[in-house]
C-alpha positions in Angstrom: 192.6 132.5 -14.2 195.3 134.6 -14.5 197.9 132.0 -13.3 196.8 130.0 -15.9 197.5 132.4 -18.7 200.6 133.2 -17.2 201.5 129.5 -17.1 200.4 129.4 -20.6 202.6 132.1 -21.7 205.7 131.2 -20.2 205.1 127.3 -21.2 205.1 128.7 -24.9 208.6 130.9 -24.7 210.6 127.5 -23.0 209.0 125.0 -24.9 207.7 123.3 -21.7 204.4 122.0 -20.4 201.8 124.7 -18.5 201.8 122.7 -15.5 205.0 122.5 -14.9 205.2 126.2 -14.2 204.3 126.8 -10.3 204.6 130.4 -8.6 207.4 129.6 -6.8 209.4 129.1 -9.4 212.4 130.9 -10.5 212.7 132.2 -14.4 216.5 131.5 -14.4 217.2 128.9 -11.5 214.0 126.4 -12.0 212.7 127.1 -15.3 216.4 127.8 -16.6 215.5 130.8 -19.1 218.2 133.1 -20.0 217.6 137.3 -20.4 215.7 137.4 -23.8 213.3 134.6 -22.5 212.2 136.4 -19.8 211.9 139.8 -22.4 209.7 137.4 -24.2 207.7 136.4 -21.7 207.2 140.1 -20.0 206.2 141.1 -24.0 204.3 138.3 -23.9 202.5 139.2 -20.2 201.8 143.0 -21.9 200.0 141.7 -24.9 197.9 139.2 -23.4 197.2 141.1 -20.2 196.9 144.5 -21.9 199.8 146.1 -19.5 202.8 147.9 -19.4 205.0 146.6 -16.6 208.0 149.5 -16.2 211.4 148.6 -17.1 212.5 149.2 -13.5 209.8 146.2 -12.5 211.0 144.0 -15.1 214.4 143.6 -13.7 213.4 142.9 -10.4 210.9 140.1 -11.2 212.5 136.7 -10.4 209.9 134.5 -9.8 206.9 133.5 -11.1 204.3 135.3 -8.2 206.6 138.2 -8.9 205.3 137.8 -12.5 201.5 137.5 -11.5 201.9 140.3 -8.8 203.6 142.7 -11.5 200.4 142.0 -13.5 197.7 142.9 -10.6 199.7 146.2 -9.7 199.9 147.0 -13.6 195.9 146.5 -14.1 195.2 148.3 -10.8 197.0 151.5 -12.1 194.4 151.6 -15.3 
């Protein structure tokens, strides 16, 4: 479920289809987004997810499961 509105999210910012966004996937090496795509889509994760992922976190997420697992650690500390 929540891969899937990730997927969604991130398929909205780069203009690309939901299913071709798989975990393993890297934001700048597969999916090719550049710094103020991936703002967008961590904005985008805190609004639909109702979460604040630090700043700190942000930087170090490169990959898609870094994405989903930044989301379970963010609604496990509400």
């Amino acid at each position: 479920m929540e891969f899937e509105k990730l997927q969604m999210i991130i398929s909205e910012v780069l203009s690309i289809e939901p299913e071709d966004v798989r975990m393993e996937m890297s934001f700048t090496d597969d999916l090719g987004a550049d710094s103020l795509e991936i703002f967008q889509i961590m904005m985008g994760i805190e609004e639909v997810f109702d979460v604040v992922i630090e700043e700190g976190s942000i930087e170090q997420i490169e990959t898609v499961e870094q994405a989903l697992q930044a989301i379970t650690e963010a609604q496990t500390e509400e």
